[in-house]
N, C-alpha and C positions, 0 to 999 in steps of 0.2 A: 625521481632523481633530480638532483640540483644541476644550474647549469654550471657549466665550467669554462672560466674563457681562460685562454688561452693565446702568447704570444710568438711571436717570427720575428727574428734578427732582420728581416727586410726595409730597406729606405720605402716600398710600392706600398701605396695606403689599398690598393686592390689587389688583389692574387687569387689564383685558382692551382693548389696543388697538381703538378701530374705526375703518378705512380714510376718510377722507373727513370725520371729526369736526375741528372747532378753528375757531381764529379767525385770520382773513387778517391782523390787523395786527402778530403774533407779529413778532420778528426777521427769521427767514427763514420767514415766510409759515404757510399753514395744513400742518399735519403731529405727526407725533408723533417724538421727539427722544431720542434715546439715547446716551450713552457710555460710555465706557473709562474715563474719569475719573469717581469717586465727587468727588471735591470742584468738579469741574467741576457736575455733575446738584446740588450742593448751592447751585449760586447762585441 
């Protein structure tokens, strides 16, 4: 399997996800949000 990177809207060059952190009235709820698109994670 190939790798896959993967981007985060975050200004922090270091992060460690924690399961169950965030705030409910995000977009799509509480979570932590990744994608494929760098200019997407840049909005």
């Amino acid at each position: 399997m190939g790798k896959i990177v993967l981007f985060h809207g975050s200004p922090n060059k270091e992060m460690a996800p924690e399961y169950g952190r965030g705030e409910d009235r995000h977009d799509y709820g509480k979570g932590f949000y990744l994608t494929e698109n760098i200019e997407l994670a840049k909005e």
